[in-house]
PyMOL Python script that loads the backbone (N, CA, C, O; Angstrom):
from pymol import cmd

cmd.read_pdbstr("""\
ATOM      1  N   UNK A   1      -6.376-238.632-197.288  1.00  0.00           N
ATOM      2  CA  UNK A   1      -6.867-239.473-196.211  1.00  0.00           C
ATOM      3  C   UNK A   1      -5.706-240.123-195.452  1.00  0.00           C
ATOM      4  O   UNK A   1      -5.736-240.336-194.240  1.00  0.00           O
ATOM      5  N   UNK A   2      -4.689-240.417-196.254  1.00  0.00           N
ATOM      6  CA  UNK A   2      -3.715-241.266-195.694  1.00  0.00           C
ATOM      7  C   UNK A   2      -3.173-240.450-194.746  1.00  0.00           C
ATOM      8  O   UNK A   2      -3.090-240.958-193.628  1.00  0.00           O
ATOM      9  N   UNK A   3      -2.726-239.173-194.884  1.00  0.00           N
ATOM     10  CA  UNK A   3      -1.789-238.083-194.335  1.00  0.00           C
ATOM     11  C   UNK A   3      -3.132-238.199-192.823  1.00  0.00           C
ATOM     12  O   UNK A   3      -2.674-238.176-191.681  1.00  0.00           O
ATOM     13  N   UNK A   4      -4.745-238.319-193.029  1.00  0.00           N
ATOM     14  CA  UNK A   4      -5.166-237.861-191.733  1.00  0.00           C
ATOM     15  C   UNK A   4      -5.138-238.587-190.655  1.00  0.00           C
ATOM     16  O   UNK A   4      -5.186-238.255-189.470  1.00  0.00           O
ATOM     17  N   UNK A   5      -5.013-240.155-191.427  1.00  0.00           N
ATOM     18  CA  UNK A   5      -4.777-241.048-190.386  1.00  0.00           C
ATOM     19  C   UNK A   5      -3.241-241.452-189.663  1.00  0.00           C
ATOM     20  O   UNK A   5      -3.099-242.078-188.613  1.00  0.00           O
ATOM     21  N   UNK A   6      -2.042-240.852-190.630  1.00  0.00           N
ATOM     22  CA  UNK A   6      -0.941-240.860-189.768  1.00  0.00           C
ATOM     23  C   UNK A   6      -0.902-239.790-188.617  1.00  0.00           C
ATOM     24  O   UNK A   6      -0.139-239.793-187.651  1.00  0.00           O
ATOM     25  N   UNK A   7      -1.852-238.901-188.908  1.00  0.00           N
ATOM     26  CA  UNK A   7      -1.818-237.827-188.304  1.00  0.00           C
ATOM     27  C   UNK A   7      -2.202-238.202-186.957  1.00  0.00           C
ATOM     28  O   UNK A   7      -1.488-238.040-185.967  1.00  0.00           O
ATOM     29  N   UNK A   8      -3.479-238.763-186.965  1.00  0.00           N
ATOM     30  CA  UNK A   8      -4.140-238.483-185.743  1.00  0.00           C
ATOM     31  C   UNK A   8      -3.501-240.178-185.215  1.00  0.00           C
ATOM     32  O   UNK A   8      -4.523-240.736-184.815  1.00  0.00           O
ATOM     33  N   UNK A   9      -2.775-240.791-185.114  1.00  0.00           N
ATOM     34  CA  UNK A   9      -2.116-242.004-184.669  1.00  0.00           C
ATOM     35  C   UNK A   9      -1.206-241.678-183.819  1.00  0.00           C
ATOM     36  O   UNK A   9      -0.991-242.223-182.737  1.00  0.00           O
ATOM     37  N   UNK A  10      -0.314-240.232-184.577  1.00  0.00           N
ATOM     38  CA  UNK A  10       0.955-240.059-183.758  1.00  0.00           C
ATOM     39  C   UNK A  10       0.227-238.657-182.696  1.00  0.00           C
ATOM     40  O   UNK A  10       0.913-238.311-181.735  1.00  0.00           O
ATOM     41  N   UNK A  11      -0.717-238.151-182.863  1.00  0.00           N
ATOM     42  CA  UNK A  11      -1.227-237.450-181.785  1.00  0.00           C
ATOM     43  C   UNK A  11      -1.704-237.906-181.060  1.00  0.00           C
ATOM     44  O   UNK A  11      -1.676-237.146-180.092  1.00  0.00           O
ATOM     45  N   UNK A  12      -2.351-239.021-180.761  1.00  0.00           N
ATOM     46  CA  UNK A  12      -3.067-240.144-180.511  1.00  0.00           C
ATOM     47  C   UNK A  12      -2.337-240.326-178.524  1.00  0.00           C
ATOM     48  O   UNK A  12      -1.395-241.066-178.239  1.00  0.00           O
ATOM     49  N   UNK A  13      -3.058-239.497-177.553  1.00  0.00           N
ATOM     50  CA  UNK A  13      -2.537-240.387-176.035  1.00  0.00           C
ATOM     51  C   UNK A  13      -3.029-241.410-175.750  1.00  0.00           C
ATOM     52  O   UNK A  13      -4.005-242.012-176.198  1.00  0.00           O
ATOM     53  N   UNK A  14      -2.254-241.639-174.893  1.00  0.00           N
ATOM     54  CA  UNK A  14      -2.252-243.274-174.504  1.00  0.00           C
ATOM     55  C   UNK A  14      -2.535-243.416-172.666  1.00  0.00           C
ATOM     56  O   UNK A  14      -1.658-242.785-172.076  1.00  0.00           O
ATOM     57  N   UNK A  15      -3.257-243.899-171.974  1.00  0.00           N
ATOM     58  CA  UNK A  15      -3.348-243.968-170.348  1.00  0.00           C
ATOM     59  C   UNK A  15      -3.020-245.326-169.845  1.00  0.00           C
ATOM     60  O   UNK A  15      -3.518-246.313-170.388  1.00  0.00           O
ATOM     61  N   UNK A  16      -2.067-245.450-168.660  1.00  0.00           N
ATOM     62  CA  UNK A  16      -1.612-246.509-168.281  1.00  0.00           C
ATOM     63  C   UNK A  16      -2.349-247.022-166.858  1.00  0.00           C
ATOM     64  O   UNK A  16      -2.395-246.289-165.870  1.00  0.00           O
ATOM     65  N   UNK A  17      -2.700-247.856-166.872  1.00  0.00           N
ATOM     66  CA  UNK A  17      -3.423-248.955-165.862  1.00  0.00           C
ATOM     67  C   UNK A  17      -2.554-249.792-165.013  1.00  0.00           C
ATOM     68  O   UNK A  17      -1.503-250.154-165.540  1.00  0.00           O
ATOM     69  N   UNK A  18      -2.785-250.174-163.794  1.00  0.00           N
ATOM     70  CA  UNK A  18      -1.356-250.850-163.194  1.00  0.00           C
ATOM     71  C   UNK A  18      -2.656-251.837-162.241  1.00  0.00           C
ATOM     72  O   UNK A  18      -3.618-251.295-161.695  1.00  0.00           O
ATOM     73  N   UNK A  19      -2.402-253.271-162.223  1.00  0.00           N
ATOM     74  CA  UNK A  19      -2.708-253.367-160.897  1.00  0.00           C
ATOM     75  C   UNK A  19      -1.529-254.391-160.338  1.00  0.00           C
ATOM     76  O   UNK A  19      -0.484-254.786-160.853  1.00  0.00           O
ATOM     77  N   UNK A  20      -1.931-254.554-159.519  1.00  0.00           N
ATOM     78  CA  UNK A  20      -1.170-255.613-158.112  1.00  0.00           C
ATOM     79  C   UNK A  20      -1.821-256.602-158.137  1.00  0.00           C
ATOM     80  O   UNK A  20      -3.008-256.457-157.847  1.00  0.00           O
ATOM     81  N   UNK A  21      -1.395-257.823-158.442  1.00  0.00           N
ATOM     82  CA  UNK A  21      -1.960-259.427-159.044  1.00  0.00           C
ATOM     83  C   UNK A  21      -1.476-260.580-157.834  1.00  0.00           C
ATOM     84  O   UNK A  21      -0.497-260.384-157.113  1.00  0.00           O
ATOM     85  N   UNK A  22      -2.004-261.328-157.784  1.00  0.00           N
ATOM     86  CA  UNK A  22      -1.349-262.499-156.868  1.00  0.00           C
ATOM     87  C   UNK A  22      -1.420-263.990-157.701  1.00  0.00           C
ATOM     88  O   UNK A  22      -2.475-264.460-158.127  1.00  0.00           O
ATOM     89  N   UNK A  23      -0.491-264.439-157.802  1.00  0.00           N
ATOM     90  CA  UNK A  23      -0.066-265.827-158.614  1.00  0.00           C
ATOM     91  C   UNK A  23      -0.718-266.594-157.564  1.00  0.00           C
ATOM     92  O   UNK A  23      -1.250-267.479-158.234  1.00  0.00           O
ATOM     93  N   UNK A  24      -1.036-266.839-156.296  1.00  0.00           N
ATOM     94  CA  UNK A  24      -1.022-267.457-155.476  1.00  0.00           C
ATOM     95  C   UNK A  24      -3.185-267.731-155.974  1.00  0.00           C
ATOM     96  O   UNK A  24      -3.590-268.774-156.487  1.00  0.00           O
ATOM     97  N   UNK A  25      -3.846-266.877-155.730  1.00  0.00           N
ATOM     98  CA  UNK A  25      -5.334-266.963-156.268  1.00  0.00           C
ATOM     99  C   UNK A  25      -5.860-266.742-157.305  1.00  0.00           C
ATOM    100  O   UNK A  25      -6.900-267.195-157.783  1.00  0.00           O
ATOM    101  N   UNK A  26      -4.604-265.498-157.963  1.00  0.00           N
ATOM    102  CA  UNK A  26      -5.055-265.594-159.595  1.00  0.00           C
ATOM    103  C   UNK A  26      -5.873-264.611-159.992  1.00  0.00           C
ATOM    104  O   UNK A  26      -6.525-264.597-161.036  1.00  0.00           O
ATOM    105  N   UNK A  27      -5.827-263.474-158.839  1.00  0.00           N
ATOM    106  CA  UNK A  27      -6.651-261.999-158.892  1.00  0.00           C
ATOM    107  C   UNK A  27      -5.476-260.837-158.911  1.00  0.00           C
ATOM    108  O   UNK A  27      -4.319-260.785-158.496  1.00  0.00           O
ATOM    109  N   UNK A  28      -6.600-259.691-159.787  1.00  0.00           N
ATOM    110  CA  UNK A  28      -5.779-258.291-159.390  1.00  0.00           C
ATOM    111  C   UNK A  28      -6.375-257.394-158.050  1.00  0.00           C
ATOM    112  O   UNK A  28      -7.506-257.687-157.663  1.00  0.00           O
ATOM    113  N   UNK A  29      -5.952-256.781-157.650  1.00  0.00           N
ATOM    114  CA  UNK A  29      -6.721-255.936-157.071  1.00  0.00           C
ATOM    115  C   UNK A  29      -7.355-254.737-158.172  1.00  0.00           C
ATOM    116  O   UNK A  29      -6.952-254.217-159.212  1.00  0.00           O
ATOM    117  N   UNK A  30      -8.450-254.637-157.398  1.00  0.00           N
ATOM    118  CA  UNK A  30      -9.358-253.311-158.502  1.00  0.00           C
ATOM    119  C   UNK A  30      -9.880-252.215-157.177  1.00  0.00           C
ATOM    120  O   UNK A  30     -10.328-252.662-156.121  1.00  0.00           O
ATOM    121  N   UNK A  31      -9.744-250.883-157.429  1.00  0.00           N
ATOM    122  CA  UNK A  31      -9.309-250.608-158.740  1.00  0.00           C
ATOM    123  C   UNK A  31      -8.296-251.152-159.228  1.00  0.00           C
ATOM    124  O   UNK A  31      -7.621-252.011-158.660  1.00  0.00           O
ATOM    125  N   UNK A  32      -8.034-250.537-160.713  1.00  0.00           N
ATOM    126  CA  UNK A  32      -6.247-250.181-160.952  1.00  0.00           C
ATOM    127  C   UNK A  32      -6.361-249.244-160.819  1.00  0.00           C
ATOM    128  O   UNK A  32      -7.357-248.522-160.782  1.00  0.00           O
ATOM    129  N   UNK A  33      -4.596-248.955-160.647  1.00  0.00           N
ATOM    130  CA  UNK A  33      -3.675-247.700-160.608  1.00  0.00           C
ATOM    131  C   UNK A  33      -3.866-246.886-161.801  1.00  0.00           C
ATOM    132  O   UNK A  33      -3.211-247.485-162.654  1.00  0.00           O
ATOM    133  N   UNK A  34      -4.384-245.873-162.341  1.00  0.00           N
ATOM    134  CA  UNK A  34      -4.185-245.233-163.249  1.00  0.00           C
ATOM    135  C   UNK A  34      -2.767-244.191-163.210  1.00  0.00           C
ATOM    136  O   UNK A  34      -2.849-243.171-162.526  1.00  0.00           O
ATOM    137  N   UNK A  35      -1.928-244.381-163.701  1.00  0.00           N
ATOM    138  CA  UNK A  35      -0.787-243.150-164.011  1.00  0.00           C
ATOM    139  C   UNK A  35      -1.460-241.921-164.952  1.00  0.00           C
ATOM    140  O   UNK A  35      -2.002-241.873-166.057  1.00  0.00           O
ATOM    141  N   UNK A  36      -1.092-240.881-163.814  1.00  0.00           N
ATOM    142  CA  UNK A  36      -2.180-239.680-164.437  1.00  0.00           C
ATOM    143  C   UNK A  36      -1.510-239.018-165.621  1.00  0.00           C
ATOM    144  O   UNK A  36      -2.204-238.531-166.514  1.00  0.00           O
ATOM    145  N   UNK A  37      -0.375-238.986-165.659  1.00  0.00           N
ATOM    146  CA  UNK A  37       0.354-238.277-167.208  1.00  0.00           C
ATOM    147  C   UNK A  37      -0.561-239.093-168.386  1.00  0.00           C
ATOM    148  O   UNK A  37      -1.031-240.194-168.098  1.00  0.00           O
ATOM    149  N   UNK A  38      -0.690-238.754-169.150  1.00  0.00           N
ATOM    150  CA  UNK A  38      -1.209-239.168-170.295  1.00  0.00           C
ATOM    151  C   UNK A  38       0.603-239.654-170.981  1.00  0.00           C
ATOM    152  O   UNK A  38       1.606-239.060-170.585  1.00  0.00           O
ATOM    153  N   UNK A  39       0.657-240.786-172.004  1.00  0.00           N
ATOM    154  CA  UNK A  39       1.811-240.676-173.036  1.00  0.00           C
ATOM    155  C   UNK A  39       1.276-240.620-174.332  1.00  0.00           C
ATOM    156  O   UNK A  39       0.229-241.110-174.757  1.00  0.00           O
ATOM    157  N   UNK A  40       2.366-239.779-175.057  1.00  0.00           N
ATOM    158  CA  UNK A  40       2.252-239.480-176.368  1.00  0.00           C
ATOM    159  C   UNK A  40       2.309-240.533-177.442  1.00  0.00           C
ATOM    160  O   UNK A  40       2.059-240.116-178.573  1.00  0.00           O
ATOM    161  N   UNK A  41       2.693-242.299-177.272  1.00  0.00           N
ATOM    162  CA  UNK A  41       2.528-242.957-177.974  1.00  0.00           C
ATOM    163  C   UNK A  41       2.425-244.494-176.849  1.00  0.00           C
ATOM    164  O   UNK A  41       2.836-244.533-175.689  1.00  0.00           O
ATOM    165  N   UNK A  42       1.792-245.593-177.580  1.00  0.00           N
ATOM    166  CA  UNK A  42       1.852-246.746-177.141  1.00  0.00           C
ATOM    167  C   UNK A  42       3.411-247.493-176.630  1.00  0.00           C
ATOM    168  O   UNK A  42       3.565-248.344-175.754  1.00  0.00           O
ATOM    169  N   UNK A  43       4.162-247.028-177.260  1.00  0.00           N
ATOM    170  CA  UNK A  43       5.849-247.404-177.044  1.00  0.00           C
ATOM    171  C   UNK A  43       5.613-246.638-175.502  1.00  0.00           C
ATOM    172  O   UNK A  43       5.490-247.262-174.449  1.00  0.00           O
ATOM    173  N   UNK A  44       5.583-245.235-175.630  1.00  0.00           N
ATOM    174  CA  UNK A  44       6.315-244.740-174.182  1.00  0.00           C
ATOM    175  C   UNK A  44       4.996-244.839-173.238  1.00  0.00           C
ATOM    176  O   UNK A  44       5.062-244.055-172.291  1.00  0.00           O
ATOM    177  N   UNK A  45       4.034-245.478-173.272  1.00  0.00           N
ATOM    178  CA  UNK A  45       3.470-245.739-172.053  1.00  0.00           C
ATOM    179  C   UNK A  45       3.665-247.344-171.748  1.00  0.00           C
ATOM    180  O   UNK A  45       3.725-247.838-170.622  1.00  0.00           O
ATOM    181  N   UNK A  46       3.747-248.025-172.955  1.00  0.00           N
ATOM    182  CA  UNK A  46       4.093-249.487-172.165  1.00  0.00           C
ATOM    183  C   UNK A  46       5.961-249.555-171.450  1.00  0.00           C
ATOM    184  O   UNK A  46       6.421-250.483-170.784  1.00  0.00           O
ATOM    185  N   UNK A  47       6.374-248.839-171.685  1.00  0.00           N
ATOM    186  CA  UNK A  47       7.761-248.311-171.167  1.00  0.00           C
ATOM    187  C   UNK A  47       7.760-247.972-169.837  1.00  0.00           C
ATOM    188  O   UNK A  47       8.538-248.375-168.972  1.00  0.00           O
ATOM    189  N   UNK A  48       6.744-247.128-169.712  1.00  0.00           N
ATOM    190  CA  UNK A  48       6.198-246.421-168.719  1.00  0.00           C
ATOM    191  C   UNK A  48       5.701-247.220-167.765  1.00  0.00           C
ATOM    192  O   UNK A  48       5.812-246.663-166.673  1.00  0.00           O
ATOM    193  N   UNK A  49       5.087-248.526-167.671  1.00  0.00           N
ATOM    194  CA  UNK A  49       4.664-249.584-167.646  1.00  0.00           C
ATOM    195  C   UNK A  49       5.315-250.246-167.169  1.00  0.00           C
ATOM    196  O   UNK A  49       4.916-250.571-166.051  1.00  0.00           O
ATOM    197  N   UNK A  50       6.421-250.763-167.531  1.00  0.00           N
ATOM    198  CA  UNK A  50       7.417-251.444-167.291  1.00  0.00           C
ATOM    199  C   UNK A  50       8.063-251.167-165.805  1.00  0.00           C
ATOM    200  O   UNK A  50       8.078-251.730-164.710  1.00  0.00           O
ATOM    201  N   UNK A  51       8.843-249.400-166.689  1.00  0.00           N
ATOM    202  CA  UNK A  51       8.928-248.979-165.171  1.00  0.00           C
ATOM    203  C   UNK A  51       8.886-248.571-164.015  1.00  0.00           C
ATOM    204  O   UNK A  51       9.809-248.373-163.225  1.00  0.00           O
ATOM    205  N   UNK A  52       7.296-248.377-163.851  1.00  0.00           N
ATOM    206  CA  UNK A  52       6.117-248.144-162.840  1.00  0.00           C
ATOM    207  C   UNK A  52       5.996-249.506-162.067  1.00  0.00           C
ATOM    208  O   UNK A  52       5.722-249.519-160.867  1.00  0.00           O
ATOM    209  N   UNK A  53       6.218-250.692-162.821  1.00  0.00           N
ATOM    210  CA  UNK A  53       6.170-251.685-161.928  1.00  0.00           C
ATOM    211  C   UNK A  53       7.205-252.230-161.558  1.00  0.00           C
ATOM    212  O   UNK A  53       6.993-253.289-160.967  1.00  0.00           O
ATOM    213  N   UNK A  54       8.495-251.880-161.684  1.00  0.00           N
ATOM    214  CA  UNK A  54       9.722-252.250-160.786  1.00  0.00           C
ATOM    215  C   UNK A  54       9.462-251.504-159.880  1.00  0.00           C
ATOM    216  O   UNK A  54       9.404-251.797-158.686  1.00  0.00           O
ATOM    217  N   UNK A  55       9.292-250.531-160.350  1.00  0.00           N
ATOM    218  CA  UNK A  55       9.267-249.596-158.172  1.00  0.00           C
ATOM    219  C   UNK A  55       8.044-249.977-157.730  1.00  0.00           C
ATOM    220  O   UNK A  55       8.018-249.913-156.501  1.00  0.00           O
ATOM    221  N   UNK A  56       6.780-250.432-158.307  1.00  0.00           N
ATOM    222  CA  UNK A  56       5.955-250.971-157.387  1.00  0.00           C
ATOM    223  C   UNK A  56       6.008-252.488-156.444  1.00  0.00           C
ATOM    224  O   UNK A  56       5.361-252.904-155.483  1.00  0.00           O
ATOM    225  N   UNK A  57       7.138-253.038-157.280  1.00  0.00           N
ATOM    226  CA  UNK A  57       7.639-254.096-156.751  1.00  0.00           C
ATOM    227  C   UNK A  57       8.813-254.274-155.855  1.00  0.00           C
ATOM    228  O   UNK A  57       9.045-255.165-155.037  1.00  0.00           O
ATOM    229  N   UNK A  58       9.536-253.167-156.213  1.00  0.00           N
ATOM    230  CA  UNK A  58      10.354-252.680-154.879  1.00  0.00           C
ATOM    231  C   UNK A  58       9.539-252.019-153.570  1.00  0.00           C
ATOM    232  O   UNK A  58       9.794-251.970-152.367  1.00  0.00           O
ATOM    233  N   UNK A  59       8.737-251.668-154.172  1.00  0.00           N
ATOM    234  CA  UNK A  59       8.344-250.608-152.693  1.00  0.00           C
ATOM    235  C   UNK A  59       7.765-251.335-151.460  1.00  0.00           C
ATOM    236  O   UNK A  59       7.840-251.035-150.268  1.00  0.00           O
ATOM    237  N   UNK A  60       6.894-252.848-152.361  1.00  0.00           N
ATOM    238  CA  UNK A  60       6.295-253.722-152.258  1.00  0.00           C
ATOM    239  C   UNK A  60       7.401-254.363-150.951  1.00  0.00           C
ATOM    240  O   UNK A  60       7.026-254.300-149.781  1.00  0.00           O
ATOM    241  N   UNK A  61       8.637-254.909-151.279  1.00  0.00           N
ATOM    242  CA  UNK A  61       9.858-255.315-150.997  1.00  0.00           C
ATOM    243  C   UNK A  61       9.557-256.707-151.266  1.00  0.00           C
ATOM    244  O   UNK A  61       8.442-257.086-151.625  1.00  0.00           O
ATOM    245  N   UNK A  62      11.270-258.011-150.963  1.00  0.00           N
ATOM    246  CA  UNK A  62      11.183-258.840-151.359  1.00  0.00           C
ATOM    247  C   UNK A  62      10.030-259.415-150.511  1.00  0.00           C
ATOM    248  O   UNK A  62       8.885-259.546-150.944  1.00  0.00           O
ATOM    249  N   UNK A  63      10.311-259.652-149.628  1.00  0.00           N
ATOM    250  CA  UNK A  63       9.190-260.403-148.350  1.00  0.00           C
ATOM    251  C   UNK A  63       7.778-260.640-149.055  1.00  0.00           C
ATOM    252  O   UNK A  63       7.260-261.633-149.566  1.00  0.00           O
ATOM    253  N   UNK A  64       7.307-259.120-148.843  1.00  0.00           N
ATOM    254  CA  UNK A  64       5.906-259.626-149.610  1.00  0.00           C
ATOM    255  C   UNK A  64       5.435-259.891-150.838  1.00  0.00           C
ATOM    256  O   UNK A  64       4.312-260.288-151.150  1.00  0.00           O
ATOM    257  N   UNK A  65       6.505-259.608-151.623  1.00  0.00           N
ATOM    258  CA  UNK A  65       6.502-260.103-153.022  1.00  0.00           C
ATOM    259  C   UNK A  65       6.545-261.402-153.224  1.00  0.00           C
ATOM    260  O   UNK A  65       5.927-261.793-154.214  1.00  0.00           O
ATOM    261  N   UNK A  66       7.371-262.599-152.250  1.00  0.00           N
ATOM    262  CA  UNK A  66       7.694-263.567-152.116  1.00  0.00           C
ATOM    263  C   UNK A  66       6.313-264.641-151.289  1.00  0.00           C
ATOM    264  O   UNK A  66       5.960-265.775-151.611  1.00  0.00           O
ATOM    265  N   UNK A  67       5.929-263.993-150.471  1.00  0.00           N
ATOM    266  CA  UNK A  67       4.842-264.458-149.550  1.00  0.00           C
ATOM    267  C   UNK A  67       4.273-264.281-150.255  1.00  0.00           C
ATOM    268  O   UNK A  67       4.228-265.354-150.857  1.00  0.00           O
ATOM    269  N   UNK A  68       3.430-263.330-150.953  1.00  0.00           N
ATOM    270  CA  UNK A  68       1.840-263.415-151.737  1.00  0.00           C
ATOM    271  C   UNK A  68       2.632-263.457-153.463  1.00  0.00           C
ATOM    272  O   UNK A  68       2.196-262.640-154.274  1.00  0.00           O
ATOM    273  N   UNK A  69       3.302-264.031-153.730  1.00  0.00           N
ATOM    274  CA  UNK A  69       3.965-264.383-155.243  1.00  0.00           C
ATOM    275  C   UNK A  69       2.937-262.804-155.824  1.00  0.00           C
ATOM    276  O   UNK A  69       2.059-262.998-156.664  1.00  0.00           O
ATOM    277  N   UNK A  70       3.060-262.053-155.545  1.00  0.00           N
ATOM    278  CA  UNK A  70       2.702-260.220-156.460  1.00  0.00           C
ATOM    279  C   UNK A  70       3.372-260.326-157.356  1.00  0.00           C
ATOM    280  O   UNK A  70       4.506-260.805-157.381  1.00  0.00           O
ATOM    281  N   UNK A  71       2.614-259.791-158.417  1.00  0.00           N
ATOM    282  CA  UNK A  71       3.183-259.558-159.499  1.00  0.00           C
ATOM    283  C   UNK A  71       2.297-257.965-160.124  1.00  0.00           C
ATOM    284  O   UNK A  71       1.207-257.605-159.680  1.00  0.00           O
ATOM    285  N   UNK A  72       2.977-257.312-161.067  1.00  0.00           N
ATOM    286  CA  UNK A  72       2.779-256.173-161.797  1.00  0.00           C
ATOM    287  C   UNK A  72       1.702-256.491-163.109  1.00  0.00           C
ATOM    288  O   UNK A  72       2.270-257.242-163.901  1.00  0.00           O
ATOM    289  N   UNK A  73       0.401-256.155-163.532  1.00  0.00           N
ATOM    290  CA  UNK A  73      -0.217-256.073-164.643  1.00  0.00           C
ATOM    291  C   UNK A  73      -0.649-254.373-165.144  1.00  0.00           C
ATOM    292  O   UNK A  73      -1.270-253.443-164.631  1.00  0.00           O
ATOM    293  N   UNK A  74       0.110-254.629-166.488  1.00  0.00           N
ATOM    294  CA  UNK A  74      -0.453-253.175-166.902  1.00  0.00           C
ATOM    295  C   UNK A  74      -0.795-253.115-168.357  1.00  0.00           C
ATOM    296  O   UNK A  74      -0.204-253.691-169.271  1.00  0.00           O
ATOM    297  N   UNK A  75      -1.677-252.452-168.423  1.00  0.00           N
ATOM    298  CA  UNK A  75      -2.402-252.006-169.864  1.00  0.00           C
ATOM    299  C   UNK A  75      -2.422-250.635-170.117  1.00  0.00           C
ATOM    300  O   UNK A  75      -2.664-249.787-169.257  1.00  0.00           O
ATOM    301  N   UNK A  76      -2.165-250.403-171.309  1.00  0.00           N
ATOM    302  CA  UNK A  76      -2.134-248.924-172.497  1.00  0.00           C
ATOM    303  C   UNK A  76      -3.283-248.444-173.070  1.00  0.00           C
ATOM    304  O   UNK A  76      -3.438-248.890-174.207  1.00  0.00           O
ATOM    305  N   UNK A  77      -3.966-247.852-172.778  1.00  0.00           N
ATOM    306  CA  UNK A  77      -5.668-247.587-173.542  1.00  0.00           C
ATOM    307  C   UNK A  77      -5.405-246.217-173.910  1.00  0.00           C
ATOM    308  O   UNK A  77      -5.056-245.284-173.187  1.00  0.00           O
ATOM    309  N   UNK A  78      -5.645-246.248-175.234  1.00  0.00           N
ATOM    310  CA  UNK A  78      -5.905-244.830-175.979  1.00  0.00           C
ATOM    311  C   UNK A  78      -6.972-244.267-175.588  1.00  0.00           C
ATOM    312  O   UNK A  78      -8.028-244.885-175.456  1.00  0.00           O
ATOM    313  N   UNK A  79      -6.811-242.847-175.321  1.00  0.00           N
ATOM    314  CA  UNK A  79      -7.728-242.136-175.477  1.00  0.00           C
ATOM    315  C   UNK A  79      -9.161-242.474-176.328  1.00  0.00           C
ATOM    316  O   UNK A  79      -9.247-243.114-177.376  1.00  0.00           O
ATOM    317  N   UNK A  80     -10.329-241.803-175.501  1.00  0.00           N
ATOM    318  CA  UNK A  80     -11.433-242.177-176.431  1.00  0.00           C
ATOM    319  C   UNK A  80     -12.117-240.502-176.313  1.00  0.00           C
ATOM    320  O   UNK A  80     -12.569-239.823-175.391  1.00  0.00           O
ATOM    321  N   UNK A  81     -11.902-240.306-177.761  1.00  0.00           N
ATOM    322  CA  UNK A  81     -13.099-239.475-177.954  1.00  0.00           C
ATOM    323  C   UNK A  81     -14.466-239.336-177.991  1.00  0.00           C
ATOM    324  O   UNK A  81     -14.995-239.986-178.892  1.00  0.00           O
ATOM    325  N   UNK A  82     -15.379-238.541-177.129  1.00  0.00           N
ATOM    326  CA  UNK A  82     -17.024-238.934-177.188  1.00  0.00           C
ATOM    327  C   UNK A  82     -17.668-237.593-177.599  1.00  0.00           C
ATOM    328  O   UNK A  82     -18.888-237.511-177.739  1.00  0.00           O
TER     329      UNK A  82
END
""", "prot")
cmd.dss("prot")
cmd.show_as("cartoon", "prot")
cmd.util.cbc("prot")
cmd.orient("prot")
């Protein structure tokens, strides 16, 4: 049993969620961003995460990052089997 559950942990994908938040009202925008790669563990999609939202915050630039205080929210959701 032990061997099936390491098993299926490290096979286990992971999908990353992004949205665009404002400090200023305290909302995300919805949808979120889904990043369509799937990752192979919780480490490399919150990584992934990380740096999905520096370039969304660059692309963004300072100006409007500064004017609407934007900020980056992202979440890791495993796969669900049905």
């Amino acid at each position: 049993m032990g061997y099936y559950i390491n098993f299926t942990r490290l096979s286990m994908k992971f999908f990353l969620f992004l949205w665009v938040c404002s400090a200023i009202n305290g909302a995300c925008l919805t949808p979120s961003i889904m990043n369509p790669t799937p990752f192979n563990s919780h480490y490399e999609c919150v990584k992934g995460g990380y740096l999905d939202g520096i370039q969304m915050i660059q692309a963004m630039g300072r100006e409007e990052v500064e004017k609407n205080r934007l900020f980056v929210a992202f979440n890791c959701k495993p796969e669900t089997h049905t």
